[in-house]
C-alpha positions as CSV (number, residue, x, y, z in Angstrom):
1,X,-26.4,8.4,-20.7
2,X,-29.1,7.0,-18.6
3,X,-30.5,10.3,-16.2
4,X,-32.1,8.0,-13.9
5,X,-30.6,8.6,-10.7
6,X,-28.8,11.4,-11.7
7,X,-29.4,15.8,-11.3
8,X,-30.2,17.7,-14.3
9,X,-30.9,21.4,-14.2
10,X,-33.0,23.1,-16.3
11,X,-32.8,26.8,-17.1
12,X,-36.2,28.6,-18.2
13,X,-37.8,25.4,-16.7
14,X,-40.9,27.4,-14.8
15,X,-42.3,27.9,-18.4
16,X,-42.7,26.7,-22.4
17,X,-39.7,24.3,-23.6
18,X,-37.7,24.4,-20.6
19,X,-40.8,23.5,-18.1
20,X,-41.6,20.7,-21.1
21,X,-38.5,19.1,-20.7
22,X,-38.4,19.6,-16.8
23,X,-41.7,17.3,-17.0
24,X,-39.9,14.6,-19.1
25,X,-36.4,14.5,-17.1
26,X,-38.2,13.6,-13.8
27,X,-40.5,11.2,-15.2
28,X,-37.2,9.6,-16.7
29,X,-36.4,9.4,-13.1
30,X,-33.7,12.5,-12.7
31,X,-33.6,14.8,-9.8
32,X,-34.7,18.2,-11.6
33,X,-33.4,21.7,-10.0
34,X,-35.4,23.9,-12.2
35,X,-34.0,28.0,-11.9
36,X,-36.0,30.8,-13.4
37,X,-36.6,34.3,-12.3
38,X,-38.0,35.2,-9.3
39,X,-42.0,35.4,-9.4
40,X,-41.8,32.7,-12.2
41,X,-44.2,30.1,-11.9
42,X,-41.2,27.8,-10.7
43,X,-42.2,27.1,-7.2
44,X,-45.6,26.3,-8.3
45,X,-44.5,23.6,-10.8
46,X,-42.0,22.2,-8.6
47,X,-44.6,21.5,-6.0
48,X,-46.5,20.0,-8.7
49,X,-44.1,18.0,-9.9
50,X,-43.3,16.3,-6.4
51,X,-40.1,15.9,-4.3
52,X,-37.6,14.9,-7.1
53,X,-38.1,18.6,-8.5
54,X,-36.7,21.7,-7.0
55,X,-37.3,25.6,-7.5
56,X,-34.0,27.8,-7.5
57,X,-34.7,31.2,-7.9
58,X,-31.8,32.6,-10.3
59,X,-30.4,35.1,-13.0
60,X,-28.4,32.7,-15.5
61,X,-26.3,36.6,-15.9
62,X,-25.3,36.2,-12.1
63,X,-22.5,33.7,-11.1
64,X,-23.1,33.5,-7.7
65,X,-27.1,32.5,-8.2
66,X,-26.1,29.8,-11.1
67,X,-23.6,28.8,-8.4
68,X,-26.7,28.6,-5.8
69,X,-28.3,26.6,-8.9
70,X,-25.7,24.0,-9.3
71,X,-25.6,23.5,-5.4
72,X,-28.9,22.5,-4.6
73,X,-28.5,19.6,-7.8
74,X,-25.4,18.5,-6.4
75,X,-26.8,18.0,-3.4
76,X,-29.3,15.4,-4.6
77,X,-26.9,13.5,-6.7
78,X,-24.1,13.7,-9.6
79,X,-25.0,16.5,-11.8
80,X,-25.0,14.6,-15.3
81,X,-26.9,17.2,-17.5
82,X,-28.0,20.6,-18.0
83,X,-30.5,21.7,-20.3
84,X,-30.3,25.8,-21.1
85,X,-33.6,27.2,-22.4
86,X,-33.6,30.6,-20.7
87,X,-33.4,33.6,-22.9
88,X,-35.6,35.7,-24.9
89,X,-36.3,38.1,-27.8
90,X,-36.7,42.1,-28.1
91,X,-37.3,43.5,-31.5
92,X,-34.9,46.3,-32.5
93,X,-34.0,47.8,-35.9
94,X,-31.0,49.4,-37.2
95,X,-31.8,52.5,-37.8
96,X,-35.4,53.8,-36.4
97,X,-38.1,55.3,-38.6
98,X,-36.5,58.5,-38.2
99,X,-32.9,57.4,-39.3
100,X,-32.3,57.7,-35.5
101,X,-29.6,54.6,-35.0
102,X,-31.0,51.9,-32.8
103,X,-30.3,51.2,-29.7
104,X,-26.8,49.7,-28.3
105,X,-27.8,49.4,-24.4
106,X,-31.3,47.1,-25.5
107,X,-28.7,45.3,-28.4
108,X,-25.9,45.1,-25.4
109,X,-28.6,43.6,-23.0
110,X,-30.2,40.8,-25.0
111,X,-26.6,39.8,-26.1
112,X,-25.8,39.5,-22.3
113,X,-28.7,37.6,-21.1
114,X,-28.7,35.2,-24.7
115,X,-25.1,34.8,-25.1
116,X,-23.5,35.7,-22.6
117,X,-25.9,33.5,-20.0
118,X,-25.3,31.0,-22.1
119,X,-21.4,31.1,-21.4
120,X,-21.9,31.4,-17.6
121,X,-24.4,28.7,-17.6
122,X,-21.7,26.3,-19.4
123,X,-18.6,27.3,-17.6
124,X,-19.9,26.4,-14.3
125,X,-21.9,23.0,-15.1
126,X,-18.9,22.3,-17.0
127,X,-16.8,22.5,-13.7
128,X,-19.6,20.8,-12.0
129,X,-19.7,17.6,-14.3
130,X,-16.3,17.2,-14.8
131,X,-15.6,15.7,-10.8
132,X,-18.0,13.2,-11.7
133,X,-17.1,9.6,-12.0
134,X,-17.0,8.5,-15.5
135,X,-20.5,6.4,-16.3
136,X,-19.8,4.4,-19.5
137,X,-17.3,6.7,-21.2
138,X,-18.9,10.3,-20.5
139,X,-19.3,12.8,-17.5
140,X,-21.9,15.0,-18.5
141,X,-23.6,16.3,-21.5
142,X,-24.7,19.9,-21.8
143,X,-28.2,21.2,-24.0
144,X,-27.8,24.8,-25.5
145,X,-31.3,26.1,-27.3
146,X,-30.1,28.3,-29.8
147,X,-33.0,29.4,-32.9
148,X,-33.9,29.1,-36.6
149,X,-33.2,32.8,-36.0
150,X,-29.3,32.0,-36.0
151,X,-29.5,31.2,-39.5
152,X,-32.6,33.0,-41.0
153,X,-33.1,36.4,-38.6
154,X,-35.9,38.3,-38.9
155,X,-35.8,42.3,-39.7
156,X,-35.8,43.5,-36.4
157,X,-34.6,40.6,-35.0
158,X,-30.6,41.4,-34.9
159,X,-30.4,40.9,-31.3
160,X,-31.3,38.3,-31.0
161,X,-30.3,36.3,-34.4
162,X,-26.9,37.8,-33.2
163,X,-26.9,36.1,-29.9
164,X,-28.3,32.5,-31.1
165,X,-25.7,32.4,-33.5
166,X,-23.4,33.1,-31.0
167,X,-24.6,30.0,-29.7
168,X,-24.9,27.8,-32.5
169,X,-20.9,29.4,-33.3
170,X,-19.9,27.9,-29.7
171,X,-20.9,24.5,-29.6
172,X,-18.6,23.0,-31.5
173,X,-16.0,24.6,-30.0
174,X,-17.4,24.0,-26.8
175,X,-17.5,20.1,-27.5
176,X,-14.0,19.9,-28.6
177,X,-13.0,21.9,-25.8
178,X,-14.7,19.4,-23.1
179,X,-14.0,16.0,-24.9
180,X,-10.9,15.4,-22.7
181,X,-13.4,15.9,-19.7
182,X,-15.9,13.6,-21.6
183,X,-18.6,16.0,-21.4
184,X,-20.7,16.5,-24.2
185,X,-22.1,19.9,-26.2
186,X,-24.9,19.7,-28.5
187,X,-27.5,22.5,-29.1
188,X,-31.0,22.4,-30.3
189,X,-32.4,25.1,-32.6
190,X,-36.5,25.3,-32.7
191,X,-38.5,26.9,-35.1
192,X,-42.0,28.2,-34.0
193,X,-43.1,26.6,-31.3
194,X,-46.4,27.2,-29.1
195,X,-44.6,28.9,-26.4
196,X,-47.0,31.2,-23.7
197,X,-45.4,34.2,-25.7
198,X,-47.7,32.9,-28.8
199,X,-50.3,31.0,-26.7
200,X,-51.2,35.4,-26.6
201,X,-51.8,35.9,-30.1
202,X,-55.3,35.2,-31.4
203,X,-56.3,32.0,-32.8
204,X,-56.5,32.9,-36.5
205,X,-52.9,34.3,-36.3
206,X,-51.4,31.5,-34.5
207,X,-52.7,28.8,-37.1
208,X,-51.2,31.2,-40.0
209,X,-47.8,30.9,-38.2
210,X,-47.9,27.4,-38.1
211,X,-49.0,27.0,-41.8
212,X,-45.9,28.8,-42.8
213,X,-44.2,24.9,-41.5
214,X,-43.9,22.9,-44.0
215,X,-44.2,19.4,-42.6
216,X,-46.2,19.1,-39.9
217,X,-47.5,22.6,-40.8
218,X,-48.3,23.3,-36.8
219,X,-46.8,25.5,-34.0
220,X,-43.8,22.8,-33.1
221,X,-44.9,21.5,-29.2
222,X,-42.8,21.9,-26.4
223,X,-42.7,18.0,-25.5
224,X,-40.9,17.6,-29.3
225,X,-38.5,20.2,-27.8
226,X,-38.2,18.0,-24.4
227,X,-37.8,14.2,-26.3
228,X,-35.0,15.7,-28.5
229,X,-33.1,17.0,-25.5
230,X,-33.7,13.3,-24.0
231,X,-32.5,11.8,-26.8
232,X,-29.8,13.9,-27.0
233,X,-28.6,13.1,-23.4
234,X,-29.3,9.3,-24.1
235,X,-27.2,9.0,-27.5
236,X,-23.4,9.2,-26.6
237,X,-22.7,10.0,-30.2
238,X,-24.6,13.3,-30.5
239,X,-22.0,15.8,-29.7
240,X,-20.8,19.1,-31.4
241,X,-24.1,19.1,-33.2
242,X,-26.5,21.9,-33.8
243,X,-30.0,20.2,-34.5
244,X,-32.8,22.3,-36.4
245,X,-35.9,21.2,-34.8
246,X,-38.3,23.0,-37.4
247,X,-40.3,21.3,-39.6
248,X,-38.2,22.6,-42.5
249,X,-39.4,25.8,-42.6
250,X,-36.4,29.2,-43.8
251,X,-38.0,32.3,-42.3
252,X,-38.5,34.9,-44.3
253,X,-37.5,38.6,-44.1
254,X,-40.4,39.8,-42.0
């Protein structure tokens, strides 16, 4: 699919991969809504980015903002893809160093905004998309970001390995489920990345995390992140796929 011409939204786009591939869509000539939290850096970057880029304020949880989202990109022109990078981690164990069980509101609210946004974010692009015209062969292609987490979680990480493998457990269906509308599914799965959650740690411990990669052992870069998702949207044959994008590394327990 060629995203000239064409609205994308990006979710998580005021900040690490989502902003990264917010920066590559519009210099690929798509109109960008970009929706993040309130008091996210998104109205900054979107004035930065020029009048092809727009800030929508949004919760992917809440239906009626995500509908808010989806407006403002139709408005521009044909919403052809979305790319959904917003989420994040929250360590929690089991059982606490007491033996005092965990806890299931913070396990019940990182499913929600990791899964469960993820859900809400599809079902309504997917409604979107599927008025379009058909554009040699295909509607719309959606970008889930899942984790390396999904298949090698962390201890203290079962919220959130739960939720990504959630994702990388609905894409497939997901892409089945749309081929009659001629939308596509894929989903990208990072490994450690130089994100501003790590761009806090100190030097010495960043460079340790990325020598745990083995090939290129580095912190993976949000524009790697950004040119997969635009060659995902380009290649009409990537569909139901969940792509590692990780330098080989399998995480150990802790």
């Amino acid at each position: 699919m060629n995203i000239a011409g064409n609205s994308a939204v990006v979710t998580g786009g005021a900040s690490g991969l989502g902003l990264a591939t917010a920066e590559r869509l519009v210099r690929e000539g798509a109109f960008v809504v970009i929706a993040d939290l309130p008091g996210s850096a998104g109205v900054q970057h979107a004035e930065r980015l020029g009048p092809n880029v727009q800030f929508v304020a949004a919760d992917v949880t809440d239906s009626e903002q995500m509908t808010g989202v989806f407006d403002a990109a139709v408005a521009r022109a044909p919403l052809r893809a979305v790319v959904h990078c917003a989420g994040r981690g929250g360590a929690l164990r089991i059982l606490d160093k007491e033996g005092n069980p965990g806890s299931l509101e913070h396990f019940e609210g990182l499913i929600r905004l990791n899964l469960v946004g993820s859900f809400n974010v599809l079902r309504l692009a997917a409604a979107r998309m599927a008025r379009n015209d058909v554009v040699d062969g295909e509607r719309g292609v959606f970008i889930l970001t899942a984790s390396v987490a999904a298949y090698e979680g962390q201890i203290g990480q079962i919220p959130y390995a739960s939720a990504k493998a959630g994702i990388v457990g609905m894409t497939l269906v997901a892409a089945r489920d749309l081929a009659a509308r001629l939308i596509r599914v894929c989903t990208i799965a990072p490994g450690i990345f130089d994100t501003p959650i790590l761009a806090r740690l100190p030097e010495d411990v960043r460079r340790s995390l990325g020598a745990q990669v083995p090939h290129p052992a580095r912190l993976g870069r949000p524009e790697e992140f950004a040119l997969l998702a635009s060659q995902i949207i380009e290649n009409p044959m990537l569909n139901g796929e969940t792509i590692r994008l990780d330098g080989a590394i399998r995480m150990a327990p802790r």
